[in-house]
N, C-alpha and C positions, 0 to 999 in steps of 0.2 A: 164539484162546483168550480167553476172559474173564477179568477180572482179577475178583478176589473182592469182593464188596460191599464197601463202605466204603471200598477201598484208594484209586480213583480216581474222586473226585467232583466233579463241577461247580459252582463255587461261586455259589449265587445269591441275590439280594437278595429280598427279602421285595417285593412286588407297592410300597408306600407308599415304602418306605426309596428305591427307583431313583428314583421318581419325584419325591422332596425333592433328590433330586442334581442331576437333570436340572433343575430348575426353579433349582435353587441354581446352576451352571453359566451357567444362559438369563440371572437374572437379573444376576450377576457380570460378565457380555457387553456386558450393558445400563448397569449402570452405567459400565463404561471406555467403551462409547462415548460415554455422556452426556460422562464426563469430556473425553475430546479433544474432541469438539466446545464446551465449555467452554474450552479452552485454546487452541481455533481464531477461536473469537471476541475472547477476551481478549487476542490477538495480533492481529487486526485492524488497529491503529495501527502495529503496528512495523512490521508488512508494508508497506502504504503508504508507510510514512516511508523503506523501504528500496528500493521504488522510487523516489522521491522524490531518493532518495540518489543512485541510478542513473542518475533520468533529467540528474544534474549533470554524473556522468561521462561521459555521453555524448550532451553540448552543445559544441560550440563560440562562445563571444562573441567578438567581434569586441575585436581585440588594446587598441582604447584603454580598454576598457570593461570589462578582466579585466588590471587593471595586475601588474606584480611583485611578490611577494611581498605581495600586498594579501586578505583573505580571500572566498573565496566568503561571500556574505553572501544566506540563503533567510529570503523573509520571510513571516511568519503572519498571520493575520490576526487578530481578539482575539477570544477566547473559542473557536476554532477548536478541533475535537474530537485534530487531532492533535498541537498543540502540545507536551505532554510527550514523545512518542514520536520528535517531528525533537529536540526539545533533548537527548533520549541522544546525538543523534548529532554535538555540537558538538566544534570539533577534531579532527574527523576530515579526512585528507587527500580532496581533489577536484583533480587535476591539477597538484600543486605549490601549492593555498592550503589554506589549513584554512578546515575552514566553519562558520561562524557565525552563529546563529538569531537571528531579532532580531522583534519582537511590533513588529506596526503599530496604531496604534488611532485615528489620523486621516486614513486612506487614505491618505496617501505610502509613496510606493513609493521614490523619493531613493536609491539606491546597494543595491536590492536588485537578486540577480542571476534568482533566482527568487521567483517569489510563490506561497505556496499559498495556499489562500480557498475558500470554499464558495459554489455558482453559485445557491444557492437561498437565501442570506439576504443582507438588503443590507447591505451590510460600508462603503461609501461609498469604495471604493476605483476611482480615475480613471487610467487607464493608453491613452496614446497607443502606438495600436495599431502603430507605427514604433519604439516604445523596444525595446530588444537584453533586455527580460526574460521570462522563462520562465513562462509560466502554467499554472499546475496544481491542477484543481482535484479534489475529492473526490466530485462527483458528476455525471452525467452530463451534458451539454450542453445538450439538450435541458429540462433542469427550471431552465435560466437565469433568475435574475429579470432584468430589463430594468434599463439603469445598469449591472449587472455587467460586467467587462472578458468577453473570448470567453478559454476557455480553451486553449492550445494541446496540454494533454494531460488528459486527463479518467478519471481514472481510479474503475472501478465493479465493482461485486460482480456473477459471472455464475456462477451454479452452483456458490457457496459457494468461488470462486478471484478474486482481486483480478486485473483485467483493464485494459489499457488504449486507450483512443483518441488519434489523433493528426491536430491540424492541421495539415499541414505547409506548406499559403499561410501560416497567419498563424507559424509562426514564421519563413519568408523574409522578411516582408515585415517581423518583429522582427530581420532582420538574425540570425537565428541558424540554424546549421548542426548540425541534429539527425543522428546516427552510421545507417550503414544499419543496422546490427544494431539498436538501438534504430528504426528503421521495421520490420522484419522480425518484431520481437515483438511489434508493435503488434496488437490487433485489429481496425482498420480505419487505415485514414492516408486523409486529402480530399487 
């Protein structure tokens, strides 16, 4: 049976009006992802520095060299892009020390347990490849300026995901005992 005109009608949009929606919709889509992708770079340091964090927890130094109650102390280097983003992370516990950022600006290195640094600018910083410290730099190994120390974890942007490398001779040979799980999430380990 038909129902009588008028009673049951399909409600539809004028040909313009759907088409201001659908574009209104497209471009509403467009802005959030502009936005996260804004908010995924704007967070780029913290991510790093929270590896960074990570890669403390899961180091071992050798017992004379990581004294009692003495602080894990990660050092920068000056003008270094992630500075701000490891100093959020001062006093935070690493193993029973708290850790403590500390800005180098004449290349010693002197009671740092880790060093972060940038392997493409020259920073003047001289580290005998036998001292028990962590090297960590922010860019790939391969864009090393020469004079630079070798970095034993290198960490780089692959498909818009903060990724890491690892050397694992040269941190034996610093005397230090990287955790298997930190090799295992590595994206390559020598």
């Amino acid at each position: 049976m038909r129902a009588p005109h008028g009673i049951v009608r399909r409600a539809q949009w004028p040909r313009p009006r759907r088409l201001c929606a659908v574009l209104g919709a497209v471009l509403a889509g467009v802005a959030c992802m502009g936005a996260t992708h804004a908010q995924m770079q704007a967070s780029e340091g913290q991510v790093k520095a929270a590896f960074i964090y990570n890669f403390a927890l899961f180091t071992n130094w050798p017992a004379e060299v990581m004294q009692a109650d003495a602080p894990m102390v990660v050092c920068v280097t000056a003008q270094h892009p992630l500075q701000a983003a490891l100093e959020k992370l001062t006093g935070k516990p690493v193993r029973g020390h708290r850790l403590e950022i500390r800005h180098i600006n004449d290349g010693t290195v002197a009671g740092c347990h880790v060093l972060v640094f940038d392997t493409r600018a020259q920073n003047g910083v001289r580290l005998d490849p036998g001292t028990p410290v962590l090297t960590v730099s922010d860019s790939p190994k391969n864009e090393r300026v020469a004079g630079n120390p070798e970095p034993m974890i290198a960490l780089t942007l692959h498909d818009d995901r903060v990724v890491f490398d690892i050397d694992a001779v040269a941190a034996r040979q610093a005397h230090l005992q990287l955790s298997s799980q930190l090799l295992r999430l590595a994206r390559t380990v020598q």
